[in-house]
DRENLOZA-403886 format. One record per residue (C-alpha): residue in three letters; x, y, z. Coordinates in Angstrom, 2 decimals, m for minus. Layout:
vexba = ALA&X = X&Y = Y&Z = Z
...
***
This chain:
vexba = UNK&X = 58.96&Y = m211.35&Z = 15.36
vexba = UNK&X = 57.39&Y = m214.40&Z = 13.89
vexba = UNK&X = 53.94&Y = m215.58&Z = 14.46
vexba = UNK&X = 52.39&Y = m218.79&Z = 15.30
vexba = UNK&X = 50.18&Y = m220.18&Z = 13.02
vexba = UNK&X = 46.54&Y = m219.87&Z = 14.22
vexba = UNK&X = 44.89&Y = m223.31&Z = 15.91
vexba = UNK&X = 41.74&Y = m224.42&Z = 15.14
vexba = UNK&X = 39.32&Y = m224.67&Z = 18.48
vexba = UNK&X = 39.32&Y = m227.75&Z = 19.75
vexba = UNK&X = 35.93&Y = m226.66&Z = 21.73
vexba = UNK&X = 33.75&Y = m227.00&Z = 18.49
vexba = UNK&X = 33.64&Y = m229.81&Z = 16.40
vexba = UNK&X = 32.02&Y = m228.18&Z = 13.42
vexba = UNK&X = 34.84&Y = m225.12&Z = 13.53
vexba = UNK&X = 36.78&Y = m226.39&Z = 10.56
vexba = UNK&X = 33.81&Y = m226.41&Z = 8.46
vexba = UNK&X = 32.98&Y = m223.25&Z = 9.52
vexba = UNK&X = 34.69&Y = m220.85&Z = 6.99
vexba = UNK&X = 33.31&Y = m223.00&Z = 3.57
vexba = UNK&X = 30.52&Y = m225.49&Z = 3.96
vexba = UNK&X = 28.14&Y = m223.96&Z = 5.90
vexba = UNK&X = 25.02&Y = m222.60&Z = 3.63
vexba = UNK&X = 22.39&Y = m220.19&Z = 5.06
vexba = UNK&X = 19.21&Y = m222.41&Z = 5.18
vexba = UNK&X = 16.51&Y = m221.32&Z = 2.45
vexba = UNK&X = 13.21&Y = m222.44&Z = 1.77
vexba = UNK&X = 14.35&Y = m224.21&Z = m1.53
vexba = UNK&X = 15.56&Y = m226.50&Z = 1.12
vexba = UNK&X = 12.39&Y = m227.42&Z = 2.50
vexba = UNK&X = 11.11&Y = m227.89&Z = m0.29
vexba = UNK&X = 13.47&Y = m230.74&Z = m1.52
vexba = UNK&X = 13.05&Y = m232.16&Z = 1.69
vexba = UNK&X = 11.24&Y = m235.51&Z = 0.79
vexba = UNK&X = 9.32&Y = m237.55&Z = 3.79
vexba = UNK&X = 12.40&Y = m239.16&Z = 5.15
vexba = UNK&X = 15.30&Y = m237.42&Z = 4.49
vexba = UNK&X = 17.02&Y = m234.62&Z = 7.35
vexba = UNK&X = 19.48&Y = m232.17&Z = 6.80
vexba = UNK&X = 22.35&Y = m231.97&Z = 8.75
vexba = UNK&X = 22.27&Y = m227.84&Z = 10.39
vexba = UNK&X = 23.82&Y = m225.56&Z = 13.04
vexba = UNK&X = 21.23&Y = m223.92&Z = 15.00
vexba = UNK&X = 22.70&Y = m220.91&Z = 16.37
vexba = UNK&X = 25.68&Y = m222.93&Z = 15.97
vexba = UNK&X = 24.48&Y = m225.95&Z = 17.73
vexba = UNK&X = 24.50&Y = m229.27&Z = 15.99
vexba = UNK&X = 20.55&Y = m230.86&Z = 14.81
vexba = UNK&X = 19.16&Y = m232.21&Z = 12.32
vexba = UNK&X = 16.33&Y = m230.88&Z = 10.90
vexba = UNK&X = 13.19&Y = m232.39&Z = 8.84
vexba = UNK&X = 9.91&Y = m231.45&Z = 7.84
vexba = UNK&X = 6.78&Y = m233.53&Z = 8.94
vexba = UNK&X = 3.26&Y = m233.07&Z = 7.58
vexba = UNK&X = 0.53&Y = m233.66&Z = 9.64
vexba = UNK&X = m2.18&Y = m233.50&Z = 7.00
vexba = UNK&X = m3.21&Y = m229.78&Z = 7.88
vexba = UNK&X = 0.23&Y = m228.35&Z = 7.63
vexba = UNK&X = 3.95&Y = m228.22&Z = 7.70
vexba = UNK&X = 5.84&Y = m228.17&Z = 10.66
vexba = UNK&X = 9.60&Y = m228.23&Z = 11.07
vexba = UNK&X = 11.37&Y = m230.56&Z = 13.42
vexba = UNK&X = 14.79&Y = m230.07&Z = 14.95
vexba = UNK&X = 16.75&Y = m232.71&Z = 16.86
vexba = UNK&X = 19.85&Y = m231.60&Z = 18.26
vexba = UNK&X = 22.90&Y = m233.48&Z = 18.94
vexba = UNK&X = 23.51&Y = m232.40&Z = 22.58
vexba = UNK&X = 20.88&Y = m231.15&Z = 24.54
vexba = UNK&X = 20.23&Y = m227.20&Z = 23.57
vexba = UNK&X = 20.35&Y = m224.26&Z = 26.09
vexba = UNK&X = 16.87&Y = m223.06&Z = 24.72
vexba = UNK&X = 15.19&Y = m226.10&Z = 22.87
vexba = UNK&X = 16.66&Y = m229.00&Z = 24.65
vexba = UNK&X = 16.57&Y = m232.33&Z = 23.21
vexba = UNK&X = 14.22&Y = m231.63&Z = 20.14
vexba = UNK&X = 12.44&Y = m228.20&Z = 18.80
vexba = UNK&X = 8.95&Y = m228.41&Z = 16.63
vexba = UNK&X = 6.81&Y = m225.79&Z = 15.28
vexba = UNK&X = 4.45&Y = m225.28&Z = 12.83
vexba = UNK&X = 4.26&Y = m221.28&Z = 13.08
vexba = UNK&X = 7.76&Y = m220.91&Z = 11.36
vexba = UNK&X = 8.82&Y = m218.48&Z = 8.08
vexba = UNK&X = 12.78&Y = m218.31&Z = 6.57
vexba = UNK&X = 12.08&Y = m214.32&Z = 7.13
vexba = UNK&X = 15.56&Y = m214.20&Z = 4.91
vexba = UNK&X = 18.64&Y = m216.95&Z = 4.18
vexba = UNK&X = 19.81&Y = m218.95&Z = 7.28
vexba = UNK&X = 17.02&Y = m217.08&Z = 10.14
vexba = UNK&X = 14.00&Y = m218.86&Z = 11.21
vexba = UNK&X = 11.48&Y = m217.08&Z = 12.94
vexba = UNK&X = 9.07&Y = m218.72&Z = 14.95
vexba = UNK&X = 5.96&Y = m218.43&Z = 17.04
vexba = UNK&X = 3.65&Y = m215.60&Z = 17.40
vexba = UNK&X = 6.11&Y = m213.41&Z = 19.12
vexba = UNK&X = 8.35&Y = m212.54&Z = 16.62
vexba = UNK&X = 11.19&Y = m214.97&Z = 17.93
vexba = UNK&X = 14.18&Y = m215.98&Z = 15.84
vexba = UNK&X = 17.31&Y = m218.47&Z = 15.73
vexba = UNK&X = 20.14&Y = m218.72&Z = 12.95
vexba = UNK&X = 20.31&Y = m221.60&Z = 10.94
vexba = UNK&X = 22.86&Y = m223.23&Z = 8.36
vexba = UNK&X = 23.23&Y = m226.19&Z = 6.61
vexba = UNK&X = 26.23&Y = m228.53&Z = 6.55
vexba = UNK&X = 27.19&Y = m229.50&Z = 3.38
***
């Protein structure tokens, strides 16, 4: 019995990057982050692009997604945000949390 060769899903653009060029998000990447440049991420596997603005008083992180997000919609921005470990955010006062990678 021979078997087919496995197909990559059509559904999701970003599956054939999937296995290699994805890298958890880390705070080193924040910090090379310089006033105009974005990364290219997956947030929770959605397609944004994310960049740090500073308003003076602090930092604040800025996602804008690619196609309108179940949770976040069109654009997600906080300033109450930690990298509690390598590709999580978590967010707000309540503990909150979404996985991030970037696309290399």
């Amino acid at each position: 019995m021979s078997r087919a060769a496995a197909q990559p899903d059509t559904r999701d653009p970003y599956n054939s990057i999937m296995s290699d060029k994805l890298i958890p998000l880390t705070g080193a990447h924040l910090e090379t982050l310089s006033a105009d440049s974005r990364l290219s991420v997956l947030v929770d596997g959605a397609p944004a692009e994310l960049f740090v603005q500073n308003s003076g008083w602090s930092d604040k992180i800025v996602l804008r997604f690619a196609e309108s997000h179940s949770e976040f919609g069109n654009e997600f921005q906080t300033k109450y945000f930690e990298i509690s470990k390598p590709g999580v955010v978590s967010w707000g006062h309540d503990g909150r949390e979404f996985a991030i990678t970037v696309v290399s």
